[in-house]
C-alpha positions in Angstrom: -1.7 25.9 9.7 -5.3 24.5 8.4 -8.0 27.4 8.9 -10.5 28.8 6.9 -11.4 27.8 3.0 -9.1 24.8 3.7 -9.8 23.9 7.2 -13.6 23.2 5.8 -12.4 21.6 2.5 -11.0 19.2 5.1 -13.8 18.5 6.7 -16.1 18.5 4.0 -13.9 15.8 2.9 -13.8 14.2 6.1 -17.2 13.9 6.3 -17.6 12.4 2.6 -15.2 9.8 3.8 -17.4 9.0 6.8 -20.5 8.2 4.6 -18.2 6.2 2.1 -16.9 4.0 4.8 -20.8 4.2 6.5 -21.6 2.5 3.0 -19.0 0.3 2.8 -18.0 -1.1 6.1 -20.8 -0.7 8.7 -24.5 -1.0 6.0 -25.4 2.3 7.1 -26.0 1.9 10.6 -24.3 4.9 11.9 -26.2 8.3 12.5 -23.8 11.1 11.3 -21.7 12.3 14.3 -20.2 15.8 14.2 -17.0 15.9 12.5 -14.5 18.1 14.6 -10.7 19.5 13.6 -9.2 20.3 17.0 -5.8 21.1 18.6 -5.0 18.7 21.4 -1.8 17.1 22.6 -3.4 13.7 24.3 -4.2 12.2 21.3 -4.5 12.4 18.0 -8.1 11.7 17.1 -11.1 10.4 19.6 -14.9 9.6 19.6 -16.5 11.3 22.3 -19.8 9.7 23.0 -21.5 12.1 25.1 -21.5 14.9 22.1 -21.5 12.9 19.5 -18.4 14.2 18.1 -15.6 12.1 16.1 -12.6 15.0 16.9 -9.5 14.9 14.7 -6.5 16.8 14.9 -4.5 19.3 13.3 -1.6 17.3 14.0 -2.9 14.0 11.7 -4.5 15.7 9.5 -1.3 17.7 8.9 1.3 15.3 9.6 0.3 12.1 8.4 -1.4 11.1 4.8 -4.8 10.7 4.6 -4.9 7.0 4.1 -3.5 7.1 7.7 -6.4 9.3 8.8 -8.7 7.6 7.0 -7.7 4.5 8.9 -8.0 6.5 12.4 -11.5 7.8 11.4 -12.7 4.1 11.0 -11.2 2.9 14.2 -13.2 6.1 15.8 -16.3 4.8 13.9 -15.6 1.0 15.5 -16.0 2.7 18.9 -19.4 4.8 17.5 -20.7 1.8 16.1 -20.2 -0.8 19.6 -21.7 2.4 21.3 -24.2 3.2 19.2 -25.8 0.5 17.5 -24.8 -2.5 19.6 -25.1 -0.7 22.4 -22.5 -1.8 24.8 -21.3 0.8 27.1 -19.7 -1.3 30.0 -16.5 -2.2 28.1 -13.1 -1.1 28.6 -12.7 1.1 25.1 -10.7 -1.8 22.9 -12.5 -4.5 24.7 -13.6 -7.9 23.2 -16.4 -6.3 21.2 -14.4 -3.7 19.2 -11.8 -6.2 18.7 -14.3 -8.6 17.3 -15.8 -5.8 15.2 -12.2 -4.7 14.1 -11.3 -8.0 13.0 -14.7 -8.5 11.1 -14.5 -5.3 9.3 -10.7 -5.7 8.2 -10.3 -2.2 11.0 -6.3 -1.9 12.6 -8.1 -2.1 16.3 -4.3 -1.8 17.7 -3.6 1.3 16.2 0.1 0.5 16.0 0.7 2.5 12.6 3.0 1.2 9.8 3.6 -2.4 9.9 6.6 -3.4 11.1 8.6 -6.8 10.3 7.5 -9.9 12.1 11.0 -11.4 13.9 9.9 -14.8 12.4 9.8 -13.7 9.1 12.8 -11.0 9.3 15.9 -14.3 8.6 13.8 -14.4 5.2 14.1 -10.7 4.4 18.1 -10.7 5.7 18.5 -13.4 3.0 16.4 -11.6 0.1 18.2 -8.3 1.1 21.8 -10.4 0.8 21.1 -11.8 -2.7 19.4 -8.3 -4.1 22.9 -7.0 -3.0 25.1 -9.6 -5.0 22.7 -8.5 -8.3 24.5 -5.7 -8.1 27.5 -7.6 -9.6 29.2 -6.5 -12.5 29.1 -9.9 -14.1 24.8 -9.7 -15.6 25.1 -13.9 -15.3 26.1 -13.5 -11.9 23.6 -10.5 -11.5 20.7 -12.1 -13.1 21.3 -15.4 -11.1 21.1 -13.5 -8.0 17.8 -12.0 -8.8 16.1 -15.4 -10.0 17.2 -16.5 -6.6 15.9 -14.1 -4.6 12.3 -14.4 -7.0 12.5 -18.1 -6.1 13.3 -17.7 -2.3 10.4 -15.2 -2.1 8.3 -18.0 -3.8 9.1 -20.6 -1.5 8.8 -18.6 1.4 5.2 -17.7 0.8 4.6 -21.4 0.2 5.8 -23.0 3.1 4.2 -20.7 5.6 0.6 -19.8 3.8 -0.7 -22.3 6.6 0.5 -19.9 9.2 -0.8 -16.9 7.3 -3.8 -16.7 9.4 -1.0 -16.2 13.0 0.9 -13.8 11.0 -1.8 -11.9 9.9 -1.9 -9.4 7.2 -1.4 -5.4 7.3 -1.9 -2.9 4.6 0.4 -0.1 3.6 0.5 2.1 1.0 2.7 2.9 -1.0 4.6 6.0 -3.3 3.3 9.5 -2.7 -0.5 10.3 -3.8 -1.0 11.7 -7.3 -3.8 13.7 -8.6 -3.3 11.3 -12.0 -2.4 7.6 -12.1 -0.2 7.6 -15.0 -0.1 3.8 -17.3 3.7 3.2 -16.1 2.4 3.6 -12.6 -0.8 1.7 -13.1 1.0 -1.6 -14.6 3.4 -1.3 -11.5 0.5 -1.6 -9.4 -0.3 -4.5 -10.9 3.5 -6.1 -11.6 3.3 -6.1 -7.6 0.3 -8.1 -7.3 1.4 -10.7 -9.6 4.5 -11.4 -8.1 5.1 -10.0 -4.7 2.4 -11.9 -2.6 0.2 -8.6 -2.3 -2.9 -7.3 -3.1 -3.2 -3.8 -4.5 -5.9 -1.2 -5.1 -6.1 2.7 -5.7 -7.7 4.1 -2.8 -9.3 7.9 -3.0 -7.4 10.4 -1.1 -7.5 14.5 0.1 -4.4 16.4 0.1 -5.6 18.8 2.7 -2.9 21.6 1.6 -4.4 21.7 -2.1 -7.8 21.0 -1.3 -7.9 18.7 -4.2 -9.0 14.9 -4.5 -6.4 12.4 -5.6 -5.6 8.9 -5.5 -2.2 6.9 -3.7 -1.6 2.8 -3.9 -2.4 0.6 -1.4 -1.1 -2.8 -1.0 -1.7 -5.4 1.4 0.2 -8.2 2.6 2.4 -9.8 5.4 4.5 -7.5 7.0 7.5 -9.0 4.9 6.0 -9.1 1.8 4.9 -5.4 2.0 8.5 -4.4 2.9 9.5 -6.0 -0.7 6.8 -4.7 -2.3 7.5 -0.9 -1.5 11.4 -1.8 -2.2 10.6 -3.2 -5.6 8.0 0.3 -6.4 10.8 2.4 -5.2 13.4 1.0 -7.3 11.9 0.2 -10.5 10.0 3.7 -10.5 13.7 4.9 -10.1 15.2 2.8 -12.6 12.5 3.5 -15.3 13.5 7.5 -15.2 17.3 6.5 -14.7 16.3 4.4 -18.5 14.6 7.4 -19.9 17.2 10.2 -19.1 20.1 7.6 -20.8 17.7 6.8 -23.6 17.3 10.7 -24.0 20.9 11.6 -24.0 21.8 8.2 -26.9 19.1 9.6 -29.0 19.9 13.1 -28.4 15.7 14.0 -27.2 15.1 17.0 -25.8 11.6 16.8 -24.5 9.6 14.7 -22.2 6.6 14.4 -24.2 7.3 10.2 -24.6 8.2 10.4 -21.2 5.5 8.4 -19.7 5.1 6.4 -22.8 8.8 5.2 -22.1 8.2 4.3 -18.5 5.1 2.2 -19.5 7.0 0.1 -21.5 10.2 -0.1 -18.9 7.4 -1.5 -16.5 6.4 -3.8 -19.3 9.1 -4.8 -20.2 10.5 -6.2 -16.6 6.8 -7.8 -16.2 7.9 -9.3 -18.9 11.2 -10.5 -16.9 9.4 -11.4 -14.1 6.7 -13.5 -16.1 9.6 -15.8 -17.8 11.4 -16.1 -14.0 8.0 -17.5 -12.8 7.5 -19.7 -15.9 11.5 -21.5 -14.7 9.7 -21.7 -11.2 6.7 -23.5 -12.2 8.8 -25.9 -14.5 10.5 -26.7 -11.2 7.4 -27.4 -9.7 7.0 -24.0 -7.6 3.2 -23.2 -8.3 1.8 -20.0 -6.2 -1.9 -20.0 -6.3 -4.2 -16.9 -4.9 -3.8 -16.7 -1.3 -7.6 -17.1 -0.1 -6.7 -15.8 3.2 -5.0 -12.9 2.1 -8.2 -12.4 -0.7 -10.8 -12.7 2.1 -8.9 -10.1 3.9 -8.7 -7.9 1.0 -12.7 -8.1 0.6 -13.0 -7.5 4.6 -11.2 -4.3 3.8 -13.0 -3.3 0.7 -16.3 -4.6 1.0 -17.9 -3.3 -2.4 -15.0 -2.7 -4.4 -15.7 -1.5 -8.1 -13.1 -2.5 -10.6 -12.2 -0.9 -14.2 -10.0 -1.5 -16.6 -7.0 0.6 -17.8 -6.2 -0.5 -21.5 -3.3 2.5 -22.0 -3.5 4.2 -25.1 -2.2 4.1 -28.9 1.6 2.7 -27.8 4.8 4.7 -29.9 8.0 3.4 -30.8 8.9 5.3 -27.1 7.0 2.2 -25.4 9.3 -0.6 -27.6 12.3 1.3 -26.4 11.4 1.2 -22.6 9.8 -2.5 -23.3 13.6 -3.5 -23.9 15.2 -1.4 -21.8 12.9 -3.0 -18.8 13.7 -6.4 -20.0 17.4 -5.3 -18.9 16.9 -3.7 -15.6 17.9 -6.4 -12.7 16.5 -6.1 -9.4 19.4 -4.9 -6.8 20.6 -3.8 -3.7 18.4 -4.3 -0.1 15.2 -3.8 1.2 15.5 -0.9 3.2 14.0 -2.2 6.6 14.7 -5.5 6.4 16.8 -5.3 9.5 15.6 -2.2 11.4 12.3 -0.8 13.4 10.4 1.1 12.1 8.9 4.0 14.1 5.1 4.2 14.7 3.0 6.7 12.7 0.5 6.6 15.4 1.1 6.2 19.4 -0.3 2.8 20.9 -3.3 4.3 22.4 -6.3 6.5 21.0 -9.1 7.2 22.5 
């Protein structure tokens, strides 16, 4: 239950995000609303024009992270700001108007939670998921073979339908569990994706409403298909960068964790690394990605005044060599996990 100290952290919070994405998204042309936590079964978060009030419940705030909620809060701010400042009252609730200030703005107007795989581009993800599973092969020709193909299939994919990005549209999704640090392992992951998985990432702010503490979580954005790999390929290599370190610890007989995240840096490094000669054999076969400038204008939609800073890591120990050549060995395997199946909604289709 969320009441008292924490209950107010929340919506001190809450109300920081509103001026943030005030700033950001709508210039400042919204008067602050009341900010509301409420217990209600008919939805799950609502702007109620007559008092002024943007209500959200206990239930998201609760039961969903707070890049979800923060997503709800500014769909509730599209409806304050078609009320409010261009002052059209005699449309249904997502009529053209919010739709057309949804899409500007970069907003999810349909509300339709986590993105789900587009049937067009679902055969492509069947086929990735089938050659990830042969990497698994015993035989590390066979095995790194299957990979390559699977990098090069993802490659030519994206190629051949970037003129239909614009009808597949993009989503965003984030991805791994917030942190109140972003470590360097998990901060080059962040960007391994980018490079060569067709997304876009960025470190969003987050609250975790149960600590009352500030933190930060990944997002990426995408196609639907590409952010499926995307979470695949953080999920596995974040797995198979500890799986390195606890063998590494047990052949050189380490007790402690203190290189621990040194180690992982360089496992992340070190399949960059990987990754950077496949692409080098795609271009020499004349398979040249370029920046998406769809998929970049969306990403500046979404975060309109986006600050970037560098993350240089620090002194590196003989831990980082050791996971630089351990990464260098790790081949990408098995599926992705919903390449085949639906996935459920985090939010129902309607809101108010």
């Amino acid at each position: 239950m969320l009441e008292g100290e924490l209950a107010a952290a929340l919506l001190r919070a809450l109300d920081a995000e509103w001026g943030r994405i005030n700033w950001s998204h709508f210039r400042e042309r919204l008067r602050p609303p009341t900010l509301a936590l409420v217990d209600a079964d008919g939805f799950l978060a609502r702007w109620v024009l007559e008092t002024r009030r943007i209500e959200v419940t206990r239930q998201l705030a609760l039961g969903q992270p707070w890049a979800t909620l923060v997503e709800v809060l500014k769909h509730e701010m599209a409806h304050q700001y078609v009320h409010e400042h261009l002052g059209i009252l005699d449309e249904s609730a997502h009529g053209p108007r919010f739709r057309e200030v949804c899409r500007t703005l970069a907003i999810d107007g349909a509300a339709t939670g986590l993105p789900t795989t587009d049937p067009a581009e679902a055969h492509v993800l069947d086929r990735v998921q089938k050659l990830l599973a042969l990497a698994a092969s015993d035989n590390r020709n066979e095995a790194e073979a299957a990979m390559a193909a699977a990098q090069r299939l993802l490659l030519k994919h994206n190629l051949a339908h970037r003129a239909e990005t614009h009808a597949r549209g993009f989503a965003a999704r984030a991805i791994g569990a917030p942190a109140l640090r972003r470590a360097e392992h998990e901060q080059r992951l962040a960007t391994l994706l980018a490079k060569h998985f067709f997304v876009q990432t960025i470190w969003i702010p987050v609250y975790l409403p149960l600590l009352g503490r500030h933190g930060s979580v990944l997002e990426a954005i995408g196609t639907p298909s590409n952010l499926e790999i995307a979470a695949y390929v953080h999920e596995f290599l974040l797995g198979a960068a500890e799986s390195a370190w606890r063998l590494h610890k047990r052949a050189q007989g380490i007790r402690g964790d203190r290189d621990r995240r040194t180690y992982l840096a360089g496992v992340v490094a070190g399949f960059a690394t990987k990754l950077d000669r496949e692409a080098q054999a795609s271009r020499e076969q004349g398979l040249v990605w370029v920046e998406d400038g769809d998929l970049a204008a969306h990403f500046r939609r979404r975060h309109p005044r986006l600050r970037t800073t560098t993350f240089g890591g620090g002194r590196k120990r003989a831990a980082f060599g050791d996971g630089h050549s351990a990464g260098q060995q790790i081949v990408l395997r098995r599926g992705v996990g919903g390449a085949a199946e639906e996935h459920g909604r985090l939010l129902p289709p309607r809101r108010g």
